[in-house]
N, C-alpha and C positions, 0 to 999 in steps of 0.2 A: 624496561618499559614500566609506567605508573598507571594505574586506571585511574583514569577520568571519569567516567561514566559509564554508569552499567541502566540502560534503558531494560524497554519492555524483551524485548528477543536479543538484541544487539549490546556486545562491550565496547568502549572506544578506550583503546589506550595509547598513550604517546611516546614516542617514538623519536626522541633530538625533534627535527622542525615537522615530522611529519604524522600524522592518527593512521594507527590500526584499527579497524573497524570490523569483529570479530559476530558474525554470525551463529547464536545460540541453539540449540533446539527447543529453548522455553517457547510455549505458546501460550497467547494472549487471545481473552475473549473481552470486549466491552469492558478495554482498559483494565483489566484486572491481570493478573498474569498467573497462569496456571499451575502446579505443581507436576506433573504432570508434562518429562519432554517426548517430540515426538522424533523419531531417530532418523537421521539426515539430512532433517529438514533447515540447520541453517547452513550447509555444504549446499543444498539444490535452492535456496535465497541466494544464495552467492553467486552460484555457478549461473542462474538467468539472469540476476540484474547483470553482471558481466556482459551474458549474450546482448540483452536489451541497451544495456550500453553504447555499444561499438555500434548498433543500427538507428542511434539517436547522435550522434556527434556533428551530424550536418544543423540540427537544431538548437542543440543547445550543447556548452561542455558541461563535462562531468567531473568529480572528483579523483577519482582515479588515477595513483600515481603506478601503481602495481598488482600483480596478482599472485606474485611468484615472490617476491621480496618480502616475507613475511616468515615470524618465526615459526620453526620444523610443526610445532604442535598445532599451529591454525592453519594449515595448508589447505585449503579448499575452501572452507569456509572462511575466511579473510580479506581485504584487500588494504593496502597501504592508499591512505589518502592525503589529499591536500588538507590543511586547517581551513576553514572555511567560515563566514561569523553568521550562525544560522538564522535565518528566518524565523519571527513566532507564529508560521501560520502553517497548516495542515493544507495544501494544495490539492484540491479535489475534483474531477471530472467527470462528468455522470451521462453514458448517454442510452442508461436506460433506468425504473425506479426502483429502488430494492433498501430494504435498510430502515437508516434511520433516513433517508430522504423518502423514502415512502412514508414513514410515520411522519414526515414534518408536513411530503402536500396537503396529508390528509386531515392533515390541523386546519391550514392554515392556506392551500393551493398553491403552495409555492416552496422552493427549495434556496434558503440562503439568499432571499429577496427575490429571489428570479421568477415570477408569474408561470405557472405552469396552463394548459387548457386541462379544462371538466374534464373528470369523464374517464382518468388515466387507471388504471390497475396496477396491482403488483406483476413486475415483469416486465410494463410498457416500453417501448422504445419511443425517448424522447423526440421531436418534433427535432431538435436538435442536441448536441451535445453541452453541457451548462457550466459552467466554472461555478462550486459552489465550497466555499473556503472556512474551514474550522478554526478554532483557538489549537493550541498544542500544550496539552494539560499533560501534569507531573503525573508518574505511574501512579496508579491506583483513583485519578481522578478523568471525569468523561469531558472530553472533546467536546465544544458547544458551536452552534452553527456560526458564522460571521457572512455577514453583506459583503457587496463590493465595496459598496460603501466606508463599513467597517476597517478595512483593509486600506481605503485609500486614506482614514484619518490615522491610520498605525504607521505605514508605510509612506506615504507619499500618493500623491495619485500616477507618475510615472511607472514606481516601480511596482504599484498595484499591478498596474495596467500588462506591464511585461509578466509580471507572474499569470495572468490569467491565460495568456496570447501560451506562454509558453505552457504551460498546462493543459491548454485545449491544445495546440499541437503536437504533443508527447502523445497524450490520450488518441489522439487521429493517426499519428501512425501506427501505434501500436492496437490500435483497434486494426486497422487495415492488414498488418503482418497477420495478426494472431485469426483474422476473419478468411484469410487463405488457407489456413490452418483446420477450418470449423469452429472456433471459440469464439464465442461472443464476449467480448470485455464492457460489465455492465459498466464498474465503476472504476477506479483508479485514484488512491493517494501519493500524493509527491512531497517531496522537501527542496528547498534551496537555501541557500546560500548566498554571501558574499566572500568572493576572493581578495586579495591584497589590493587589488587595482578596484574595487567596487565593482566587478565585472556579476552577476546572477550566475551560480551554478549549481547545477541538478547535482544534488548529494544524496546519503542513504542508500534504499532500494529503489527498483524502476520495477513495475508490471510484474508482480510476483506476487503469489497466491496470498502473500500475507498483507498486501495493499490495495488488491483489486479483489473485483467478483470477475471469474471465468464460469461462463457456461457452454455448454455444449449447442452449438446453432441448430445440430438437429434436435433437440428435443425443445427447444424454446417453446415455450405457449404462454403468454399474456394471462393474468388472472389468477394465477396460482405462485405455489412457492421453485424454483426454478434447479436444479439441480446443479450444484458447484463445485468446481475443483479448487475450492478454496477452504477455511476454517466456518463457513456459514455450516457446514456438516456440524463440527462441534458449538454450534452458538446453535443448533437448534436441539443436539443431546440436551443441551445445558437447560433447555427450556422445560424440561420434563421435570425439571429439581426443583427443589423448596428453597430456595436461592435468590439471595437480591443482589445479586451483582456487582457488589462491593467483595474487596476481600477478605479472608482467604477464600480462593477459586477453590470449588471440588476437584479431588484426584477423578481423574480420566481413564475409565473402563481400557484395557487390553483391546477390545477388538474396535474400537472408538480409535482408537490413537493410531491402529493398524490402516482403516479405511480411511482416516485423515494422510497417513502418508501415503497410502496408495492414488489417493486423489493430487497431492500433490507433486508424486513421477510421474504419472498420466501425464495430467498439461504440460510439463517441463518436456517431455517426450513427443508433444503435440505439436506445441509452437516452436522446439527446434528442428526438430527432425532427428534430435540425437537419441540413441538408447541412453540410459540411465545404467 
């Protein structure tokens, strides 16, 4: 196998016609990438987008050629995918405010052109759920907002158009799974692709701590900062440091990295039902 790409958490390496796509335990905050891994956590990246996989194939296909067909030493954390020619846009679904979409209404009222109403707080549950679509910036550089707009002069306005449909209905089901569960799914990034045939396919991760915000439905309260089974734990350590966000990231306290994975078997143990 050769590496191709070695991303923020993820290796891809290839494989004759097919990508391995190797789930690290590095952790990334606001595009930087931490020194600092957290332990299991791209074995439990793998192991849910897998799960979230197979309950999204009525919607859209996926990459996914295997999960077992991979070499001895990536077993778990791996899967064999299809080549795919990917999309340059960060696929985003927001149906509530948290983030950088709360610092953008607060500019400006609105999230990636989308008009928000007065009056929203950190935490709000959207009016509705928004498609709101980033650039896909090289490691160490930040994500910038994009219009639909934007998207339909990149892409075309058809294929905008299916990215958005299919983004807001990934995010709808998998809010509804994960809300039978008790988790609220504020927000949710995706990726796609195109196949041989120009066909759109859901590649990367699906609904896993490291692309969405999970909160816990019972403690939600509007107005405050929200308690998540995701990396918003350590992007809010990080905010105690003399730190601009650029890299090198700071090494990552012991019991920091310990509460970051323990938040991240929780949800996986939540929304499956499986032990960990």
């Amino acid at each position: 196998m050769n590496l191709v790409h070695s991303g923020k958490v993820r290796d891809v390496y290839a494989d004759g016609d097919d990508l391995i796509l190797v789930a690290s335990d590095r952790l990334s905050i606001y595009d930087v990438v931490l020194p600092t891994p957290v332990p299991d956590k791209g074995v439990l990246l793998t192991q849910l987008s897998l799960w979230w996989f197979d309950r999204l194939t009525d919607i859209t296909p996926n990459h996914v050629i295997s999960a077992s067909d991979v070499p001895p030493e990536f077993v778990g954390r791996a899967m064999r995918c299809r080549r795919l020619s990917m999309l340059p846009v960060e696929c985003i679904a927001r149906g509530y405010l948290a983030g950088l979409g709360l610092q953008e209404y607060q500019k400006h009222g609105s999230v990636s052109g989308v008009p928000l109403p007065p009056g929203l707080v950190e935490g709000s549950k959207l009016p509705e759920p928004i498609f709101t679509p980033t650039t896909k910036a090289p490691v160490g550089e930040h994500d910038e907002f994009m219009t639909f707009e934007d998207v339909v002069a990149a892409l075309g306005a058809d294929t905008a158009a299916r990215l958005r449909d299919l983004t807001l209905a990934v995010y709808a089901r998998g809010a509804d799974i994960a809300g039978r569960n008790g988790i609220l799914v504020a927000d949710t990034k995706l990726e796609f692709g195109l196949d041989a045939a120009g066909e759109i396919v859901l590649a990367d991760e699906v609904l896993t701590p490291d692309s969405s915000r999970f909160w816990p439905a019972d403690a939600w309260e509007p107005g405050r900062p929200q308690f998540s089974f995701d990396k918003q734990y350590v992007r809010e350590w990080s905010s105690s440091l003399d730190w601009d966000r650029t890299p090198p990231g700071p090494e990552v306290p012991t019991e920091v990295v310990a509460a970051t994975r323990a938040r991240y078997v929780e949800v996986y143990e939540r929304i499956t039902g499986d032990d960990w």
